[in-house]
C-alpha positions as a LaTeX table, in Angstrom:
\begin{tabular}{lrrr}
\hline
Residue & $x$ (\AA) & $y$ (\AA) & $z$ (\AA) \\
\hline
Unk1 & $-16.74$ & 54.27 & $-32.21$ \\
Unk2 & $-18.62$ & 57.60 & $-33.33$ \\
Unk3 & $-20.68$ & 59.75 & $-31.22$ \\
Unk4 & $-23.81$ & 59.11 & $-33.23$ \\
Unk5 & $-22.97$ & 55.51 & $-33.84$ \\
Unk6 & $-23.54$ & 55.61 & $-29.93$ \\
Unk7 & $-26.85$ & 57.90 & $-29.79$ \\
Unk8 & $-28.67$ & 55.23 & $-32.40$ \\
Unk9 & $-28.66$ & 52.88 & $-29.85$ \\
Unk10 & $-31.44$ & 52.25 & $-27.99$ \\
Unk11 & $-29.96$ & 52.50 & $-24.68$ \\
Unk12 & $-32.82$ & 53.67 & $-22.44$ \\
Unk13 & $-31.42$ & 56.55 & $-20.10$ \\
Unk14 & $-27.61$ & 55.66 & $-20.41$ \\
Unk15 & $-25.68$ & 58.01 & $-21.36$ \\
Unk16 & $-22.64$ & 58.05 & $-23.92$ \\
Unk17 & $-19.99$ & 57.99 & $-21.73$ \\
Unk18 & $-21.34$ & 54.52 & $-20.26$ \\
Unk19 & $-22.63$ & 53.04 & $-23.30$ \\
Unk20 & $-18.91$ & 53.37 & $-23.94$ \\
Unk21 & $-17.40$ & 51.52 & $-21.06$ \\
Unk22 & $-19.95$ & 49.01 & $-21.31$ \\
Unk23 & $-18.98$ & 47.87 & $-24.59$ \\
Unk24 & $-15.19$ & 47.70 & $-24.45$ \\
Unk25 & $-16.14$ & 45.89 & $-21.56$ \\
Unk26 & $-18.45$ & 43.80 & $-23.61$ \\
Unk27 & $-15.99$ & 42.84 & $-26.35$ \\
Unk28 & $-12.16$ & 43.68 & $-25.85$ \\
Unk29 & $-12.49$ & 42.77 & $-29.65$ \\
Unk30 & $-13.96$ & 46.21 & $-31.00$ \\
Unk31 & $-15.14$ & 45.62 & $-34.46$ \\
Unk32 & $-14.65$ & 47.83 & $-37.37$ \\
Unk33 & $-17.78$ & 48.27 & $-38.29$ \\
Unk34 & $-20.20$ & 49.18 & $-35.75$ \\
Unk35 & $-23.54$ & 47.00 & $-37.31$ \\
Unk36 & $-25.07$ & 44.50 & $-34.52$ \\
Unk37 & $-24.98$ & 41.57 & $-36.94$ \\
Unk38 & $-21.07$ & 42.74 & $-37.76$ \\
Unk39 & $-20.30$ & 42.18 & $-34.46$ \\
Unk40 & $-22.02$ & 39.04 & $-33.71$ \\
Unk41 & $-20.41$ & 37.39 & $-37.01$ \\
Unk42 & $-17.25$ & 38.60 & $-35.46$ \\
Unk43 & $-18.04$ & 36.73 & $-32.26$ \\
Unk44 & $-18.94$ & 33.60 & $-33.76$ \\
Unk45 & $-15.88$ & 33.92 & $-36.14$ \\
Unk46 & $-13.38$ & 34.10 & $-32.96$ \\
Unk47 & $-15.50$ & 31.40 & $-32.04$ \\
Unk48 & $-14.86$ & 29.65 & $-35.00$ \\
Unk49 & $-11.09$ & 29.92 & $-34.91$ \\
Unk50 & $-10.76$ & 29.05 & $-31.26$ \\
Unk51 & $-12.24$ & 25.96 & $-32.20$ \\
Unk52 & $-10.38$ & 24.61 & $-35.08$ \\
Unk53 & $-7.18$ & 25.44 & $-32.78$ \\
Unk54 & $-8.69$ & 23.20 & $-30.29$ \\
Unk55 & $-9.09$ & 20.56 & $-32.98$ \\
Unk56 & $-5.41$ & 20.87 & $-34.43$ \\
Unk57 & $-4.15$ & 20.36 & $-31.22$ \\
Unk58 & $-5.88$ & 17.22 & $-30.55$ \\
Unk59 & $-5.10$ & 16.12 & $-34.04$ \\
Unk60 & $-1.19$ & 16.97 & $-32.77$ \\
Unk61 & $-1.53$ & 14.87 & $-29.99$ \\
Unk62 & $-3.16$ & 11.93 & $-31.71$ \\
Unk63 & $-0.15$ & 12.19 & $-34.30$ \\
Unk64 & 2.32 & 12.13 & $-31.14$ \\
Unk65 & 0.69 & 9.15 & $-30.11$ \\
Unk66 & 0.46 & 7.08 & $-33.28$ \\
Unk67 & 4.54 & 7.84 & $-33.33$ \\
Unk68 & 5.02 & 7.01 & $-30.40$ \\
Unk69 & 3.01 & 3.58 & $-30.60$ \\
Unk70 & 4.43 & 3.04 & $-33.78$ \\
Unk71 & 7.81 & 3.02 & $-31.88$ \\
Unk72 & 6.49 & 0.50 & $-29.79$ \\
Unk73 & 5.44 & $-1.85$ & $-32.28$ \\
Unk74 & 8.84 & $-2.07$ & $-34.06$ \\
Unk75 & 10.13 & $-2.37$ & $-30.74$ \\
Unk76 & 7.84 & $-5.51$ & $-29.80$ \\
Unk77 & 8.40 & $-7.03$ & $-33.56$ \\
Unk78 & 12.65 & $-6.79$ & $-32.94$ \\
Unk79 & 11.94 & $-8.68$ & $-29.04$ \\
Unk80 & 9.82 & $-11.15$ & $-30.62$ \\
Unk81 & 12.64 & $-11.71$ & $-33.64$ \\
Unk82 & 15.93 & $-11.68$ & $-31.16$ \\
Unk83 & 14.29 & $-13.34$ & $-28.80$ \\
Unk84 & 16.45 & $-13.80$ & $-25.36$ \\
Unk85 & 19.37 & $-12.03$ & $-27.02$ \\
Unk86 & 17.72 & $-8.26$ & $-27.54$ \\
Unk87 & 18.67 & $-7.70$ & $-23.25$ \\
Unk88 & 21.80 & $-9.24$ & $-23.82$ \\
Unk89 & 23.00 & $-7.34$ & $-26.63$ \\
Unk90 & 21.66 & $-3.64$ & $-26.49$ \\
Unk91 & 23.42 & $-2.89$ & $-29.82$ \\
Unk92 & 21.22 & $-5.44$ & $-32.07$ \\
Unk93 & 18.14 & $-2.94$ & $-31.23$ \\
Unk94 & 18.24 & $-0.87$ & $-34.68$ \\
Unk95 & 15.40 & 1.05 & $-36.08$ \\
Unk96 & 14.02 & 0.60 & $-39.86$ \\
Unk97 & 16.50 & 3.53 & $-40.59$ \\
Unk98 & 19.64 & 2.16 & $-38.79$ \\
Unk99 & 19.03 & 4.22 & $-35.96$ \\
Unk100 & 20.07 & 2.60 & $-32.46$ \\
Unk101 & 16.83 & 2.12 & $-30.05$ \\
Unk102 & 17.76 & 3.52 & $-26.52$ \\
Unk103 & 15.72 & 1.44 & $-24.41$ \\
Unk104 & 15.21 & 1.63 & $-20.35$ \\
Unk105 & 15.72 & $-1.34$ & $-18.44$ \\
Unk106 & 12.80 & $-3.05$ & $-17.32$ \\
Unk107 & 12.16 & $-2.83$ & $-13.14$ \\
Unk108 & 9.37 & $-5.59$ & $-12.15$ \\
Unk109 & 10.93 & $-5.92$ & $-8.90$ \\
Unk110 & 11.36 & $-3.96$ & $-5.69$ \\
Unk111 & 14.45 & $-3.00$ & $-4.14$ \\
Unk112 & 15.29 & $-4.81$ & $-1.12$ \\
Unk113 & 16.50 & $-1.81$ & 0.23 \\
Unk114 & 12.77 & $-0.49$ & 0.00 \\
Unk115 & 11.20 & $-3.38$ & 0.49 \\
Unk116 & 11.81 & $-6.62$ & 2.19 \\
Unk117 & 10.29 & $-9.77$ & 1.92 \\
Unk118 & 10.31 & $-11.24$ & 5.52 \\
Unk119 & 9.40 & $-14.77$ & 6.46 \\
Unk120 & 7.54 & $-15.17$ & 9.94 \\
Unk121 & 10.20 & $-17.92$ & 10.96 \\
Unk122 & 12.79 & $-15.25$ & 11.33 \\
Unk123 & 10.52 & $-13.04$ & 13.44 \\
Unk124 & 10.01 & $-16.01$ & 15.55 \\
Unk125 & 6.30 & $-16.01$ & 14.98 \\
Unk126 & 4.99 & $-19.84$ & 14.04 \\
Unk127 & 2.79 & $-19.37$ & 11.61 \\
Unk128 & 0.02 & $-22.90$ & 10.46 \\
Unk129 & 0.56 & $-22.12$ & 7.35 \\
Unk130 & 4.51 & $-23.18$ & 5.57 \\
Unk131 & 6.61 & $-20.38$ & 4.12 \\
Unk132 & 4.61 & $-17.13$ & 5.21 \\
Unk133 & 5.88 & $-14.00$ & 5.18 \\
Unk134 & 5.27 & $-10.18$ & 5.23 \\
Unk135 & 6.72 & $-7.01$ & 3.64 \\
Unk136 & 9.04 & $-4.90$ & 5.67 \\
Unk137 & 9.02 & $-1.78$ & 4.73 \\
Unk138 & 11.44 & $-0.24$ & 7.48 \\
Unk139 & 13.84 & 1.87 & 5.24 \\
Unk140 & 17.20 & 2.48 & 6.83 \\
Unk141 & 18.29 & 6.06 & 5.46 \\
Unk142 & 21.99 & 7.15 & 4.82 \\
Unk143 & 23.06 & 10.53 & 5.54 \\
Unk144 & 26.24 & 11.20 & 3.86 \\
Unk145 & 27.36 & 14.75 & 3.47 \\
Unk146 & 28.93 & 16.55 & 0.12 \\
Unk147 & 32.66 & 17.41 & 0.43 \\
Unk148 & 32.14 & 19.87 & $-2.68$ \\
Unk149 & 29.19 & 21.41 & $-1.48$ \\
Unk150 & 29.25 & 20.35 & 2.24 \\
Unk151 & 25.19 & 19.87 & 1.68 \\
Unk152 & 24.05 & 16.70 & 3.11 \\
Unk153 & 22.33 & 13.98 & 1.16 \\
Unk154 & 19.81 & 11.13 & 2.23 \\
Unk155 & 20.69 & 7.77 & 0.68 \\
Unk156 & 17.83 & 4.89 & 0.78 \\
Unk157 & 19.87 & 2.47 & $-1.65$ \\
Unk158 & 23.58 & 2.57 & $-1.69$ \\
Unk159 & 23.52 & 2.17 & $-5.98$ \\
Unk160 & 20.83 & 5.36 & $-6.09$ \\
Unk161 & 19.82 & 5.52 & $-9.99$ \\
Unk162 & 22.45 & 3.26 & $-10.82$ \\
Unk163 & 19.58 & 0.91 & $-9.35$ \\
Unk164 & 18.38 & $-1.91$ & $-11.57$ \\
Unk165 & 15.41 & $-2.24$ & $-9.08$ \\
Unk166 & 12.50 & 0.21 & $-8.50$ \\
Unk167 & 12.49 & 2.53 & $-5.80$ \\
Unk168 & 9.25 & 3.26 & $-6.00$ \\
Unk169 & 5.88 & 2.13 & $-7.07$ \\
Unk170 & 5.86 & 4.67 & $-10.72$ \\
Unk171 & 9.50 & 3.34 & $-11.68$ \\
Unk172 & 7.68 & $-0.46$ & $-11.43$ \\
Unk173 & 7.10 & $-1.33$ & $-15.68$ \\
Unk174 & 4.62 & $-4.53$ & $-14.90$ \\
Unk175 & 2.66 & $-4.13$ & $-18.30$ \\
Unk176 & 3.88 & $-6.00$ & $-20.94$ \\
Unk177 & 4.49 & $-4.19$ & $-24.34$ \\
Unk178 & 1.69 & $-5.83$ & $-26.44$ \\
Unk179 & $-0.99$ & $-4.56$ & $-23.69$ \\
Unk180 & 0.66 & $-0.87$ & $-24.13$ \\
Unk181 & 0.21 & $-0.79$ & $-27.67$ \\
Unk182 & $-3.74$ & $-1.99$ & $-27.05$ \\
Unk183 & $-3.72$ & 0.67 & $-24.86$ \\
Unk184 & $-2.56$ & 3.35 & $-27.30$ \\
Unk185 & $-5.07$ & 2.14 & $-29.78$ \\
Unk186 & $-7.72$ & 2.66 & $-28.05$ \\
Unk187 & $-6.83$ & 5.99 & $-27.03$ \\
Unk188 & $-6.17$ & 7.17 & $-30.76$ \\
Unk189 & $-9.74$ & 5.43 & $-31.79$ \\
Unk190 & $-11.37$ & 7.61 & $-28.94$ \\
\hline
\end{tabular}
């Protein structure tokens, strides 16, 4: 930025010194050339760029998505072939390439240690209607203390993750696999 680069500027009563500051606070992105249509072509290129960055990534994530839905449908096409015998035998899963399919086992039901289905009868409550009950949700905590580390630990369930029921209300999978590939569809059309 030259000295008369900085006088040809209409700038009123400002002086150099603040015509300065005020525009490398203006644009931390000093151009070369010091030509007002330079610089706002300059602008609208960073512009530009930041942009079609934007738009990559979103194209990223839609690819991330159509893999992983992909993965889904093979997975729902080997269920529907094996049938009953895919949760019996975890080694049948195999990808188009050979590859094994780790999958998670399914939770659709509550611990008991969580949450405990309670019939009225045992509370001694009569109730006009047969076979009603409530949820107890008392949770009896263990505290069992580390003879490593001699920290102490809280223990809900006795099995912790070992746990083929849910502990909590995210670990619940409810929604059946074709519905999750619907799902996914309809976020990669939007």
């Amino acid at each position: 930025m030259t000295d008369e680069f900085l006088k040809s500027i209409d700038s009123g009563n400002a002086d150099i010194a603040t015509l300065k500051l005020y525009i490398s606070n203006v644009c931390p992105l000093v151009r070369n050339v010091y030509d007002k249509d330079t610089f706002l072509n300059g602008l609208i290129e960073d512009l530009y760029f930041k942009c079609e960055d934007m738009i990559q990534t979103k194209v990223n994530d839609i690819a991330t998505i159509t893999k992983n839905k992909e993965k889904l449908v093979e997975i729902h096409e080997l269920m529907d072939a094996l049938g009953s015998d895919a949760e019996k035998d975890p080694d049948a899963m195999i990808d188009n390439e050979g590859n094994p399919i780790k999958m998670k086992k399914k939770k659709v039901k509550m611990c008991e240690s969580i949450q405990k289905k309670k019939m009225y009868k045992e509370d001694g409550i009569e109730m006009k209607t047969k076979d009603k009950y409530y949820v107890d949700a008392h949770l009896t905590k263990q505290n069992i203390q580390d003879p490593k580390t001699g920290a102490n630990k809280c223990f809900i369930c006795a099995q912790g993750k070992n746990c083929n029921l849910a502990h909590t209300a995210i670990e619940l999978d409810l929604i059946p696999l074709p519905h999750k590939i619907k799902n996914l569809n309809g976020l990669i059309k939007a």
